[in-house]
N, C-alpha and C positions, 0 to 999 in steps of 0.2 A: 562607497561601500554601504548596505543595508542590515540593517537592523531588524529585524524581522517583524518585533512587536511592534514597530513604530511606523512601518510600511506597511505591511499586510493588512490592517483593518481601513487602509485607506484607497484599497485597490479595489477596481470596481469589474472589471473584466478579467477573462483568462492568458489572454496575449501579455498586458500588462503584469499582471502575477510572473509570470514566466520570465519577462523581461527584467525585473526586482528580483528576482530569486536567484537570478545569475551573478549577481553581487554579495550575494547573501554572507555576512560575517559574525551571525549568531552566534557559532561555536569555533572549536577547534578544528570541526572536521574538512571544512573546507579551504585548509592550508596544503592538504593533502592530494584531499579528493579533487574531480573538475568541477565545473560547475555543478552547486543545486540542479539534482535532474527532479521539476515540478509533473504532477499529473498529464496524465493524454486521454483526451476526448472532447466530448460536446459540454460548451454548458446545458441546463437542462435536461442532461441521462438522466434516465428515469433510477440507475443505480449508479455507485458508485462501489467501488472492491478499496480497500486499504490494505497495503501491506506493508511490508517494516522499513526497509532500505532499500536504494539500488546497488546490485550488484555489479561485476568489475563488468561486464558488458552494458550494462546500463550506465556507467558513469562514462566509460568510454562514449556512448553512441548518446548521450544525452536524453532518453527515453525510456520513461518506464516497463519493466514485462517485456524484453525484448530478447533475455538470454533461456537457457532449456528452462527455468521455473516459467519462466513468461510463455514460452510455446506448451510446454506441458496444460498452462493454466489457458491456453486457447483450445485446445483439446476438449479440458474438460468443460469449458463453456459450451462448443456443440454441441457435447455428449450431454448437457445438462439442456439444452433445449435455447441458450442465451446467446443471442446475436452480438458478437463482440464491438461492433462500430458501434451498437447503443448503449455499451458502456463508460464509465470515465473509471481508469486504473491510474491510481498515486499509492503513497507510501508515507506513513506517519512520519520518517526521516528523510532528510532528502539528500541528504549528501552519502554515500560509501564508507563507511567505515570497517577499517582493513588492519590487515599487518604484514609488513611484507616479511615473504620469505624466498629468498632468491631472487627470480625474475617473477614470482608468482605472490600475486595481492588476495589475502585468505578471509572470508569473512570473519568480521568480529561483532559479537552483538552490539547495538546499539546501548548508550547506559542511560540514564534516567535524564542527565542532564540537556543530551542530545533530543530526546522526545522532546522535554520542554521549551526548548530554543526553536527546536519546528514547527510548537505547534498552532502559532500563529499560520503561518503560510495553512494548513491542515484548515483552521476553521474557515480561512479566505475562500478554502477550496470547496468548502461546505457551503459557506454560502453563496459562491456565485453560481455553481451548478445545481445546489438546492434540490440532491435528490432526495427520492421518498425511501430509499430503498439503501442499504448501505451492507455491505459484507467484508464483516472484518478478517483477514486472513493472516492468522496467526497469531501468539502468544502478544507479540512488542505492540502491534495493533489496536491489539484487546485491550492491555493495560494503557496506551494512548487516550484511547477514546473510552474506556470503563472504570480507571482507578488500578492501581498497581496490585490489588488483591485479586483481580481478573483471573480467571484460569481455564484456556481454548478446551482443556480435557472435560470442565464441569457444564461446560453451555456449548458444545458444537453442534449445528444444526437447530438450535433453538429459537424461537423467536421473540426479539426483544426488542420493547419499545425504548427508544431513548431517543430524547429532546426533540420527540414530535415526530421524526422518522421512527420505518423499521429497521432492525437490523438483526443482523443472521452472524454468528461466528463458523467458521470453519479453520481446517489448518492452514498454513502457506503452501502451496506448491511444492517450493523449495525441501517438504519433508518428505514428499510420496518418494523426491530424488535422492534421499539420502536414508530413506530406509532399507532395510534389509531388501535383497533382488529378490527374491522368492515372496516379499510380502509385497512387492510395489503394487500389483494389478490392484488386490485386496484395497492398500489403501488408496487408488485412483480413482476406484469404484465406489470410495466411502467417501473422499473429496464432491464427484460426481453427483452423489445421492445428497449431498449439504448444499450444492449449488443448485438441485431441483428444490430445495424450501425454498432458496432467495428467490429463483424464479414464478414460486407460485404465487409470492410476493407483488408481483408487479399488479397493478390496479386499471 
């Protein structure tokens, strides 16, 4: 079984990361969940996207972005001008964290303790792929990588230097699909218009 802080800072590749993560017994969550589902792409993306947890399609299929917030969030990279293969998409947490209800697993936010447990794998992820460019999406993201006073409403779209990268807040995907039907376009469009600053980012 692994440890995260004890393994992570000794991993030197992304195969290997991936491999250690799948043991991973940092927290509670993965008595539950399946395996730690770790980041997917290149090392070397010129960006990286962050967002909170996998969802019940993601922990199923082992991959990050892969259920409607994930295809939504392919959309709006087209639509934002950014070639999906040249990015690397993970999630400050890596395991599902749920509750069941019936036959049906509900998300539940991630709590402070679960960021911290992951966020060794998270810096591993930083630095093996070492982008210049990083787009946090969403609140649990924000506060991961900003401090728990973070707040996606006060800096979305804005540009901020941190630890030598840029980086860009926007919201999750996951909210354009859970807001009101008659405001979705509105906010896809507004998603959209935050991932044209990450893109004008790139150098």
């Amino acid at each position: 079984m692994t440890d995260p802080a004890t393994i992570a800072p000794e991993v030197t590749d992304l195969d290997a990361l991936r491999a250690a993560a799948k043991d991973c017994t940092g927290c509670e969550l993965h008595e539950c969940a399946g395996p730690a589902v770790v980041g997917a792409g290149s090392a070397g993306a010129w960006l990286m996207l962050v967002g909170e947890q996998p969802g019940d399609q993601e922990d199923k299929a082992g991959e990050p972005f892969v259920g409607p917030a994930g295809k939504l969030l392919d959309r709006a990279l087209e639509q934002a001008g950014i070639e999906r293969d040249t990015v690397y998409v993970t999630n400050a947490v890596k395991h599902f964290r749920f509750e069941q209800r019936g036959k049906r697993r509900i998300h539940k936010t991630p709590a402070v303790g679960h960021i911290r447990a992951c966020r060794p794998w998270l810096d591993a992820e930083l630095r093996i792929v070492d982008p210049p460019v990083v787009g946090v999406l969403g609140g649990v993201a924000g506060k991961a990588l900003l401090g728990p006073k973070f707040k996606i409403t006060e800096h979305r779209g804005e540009v901020l230097e941190w630890e030598g990268r840029v980086l860009v807040p926007t919201v999750h995907p996951s909210s354009v699909l859970r807001g009101e039907p008659e405001r979705r376009e509105e906010a896809f469009d507004a998603l959209v218009a935050d991932l044209k600053v990450v893109a004008a980012q790139r150098r």
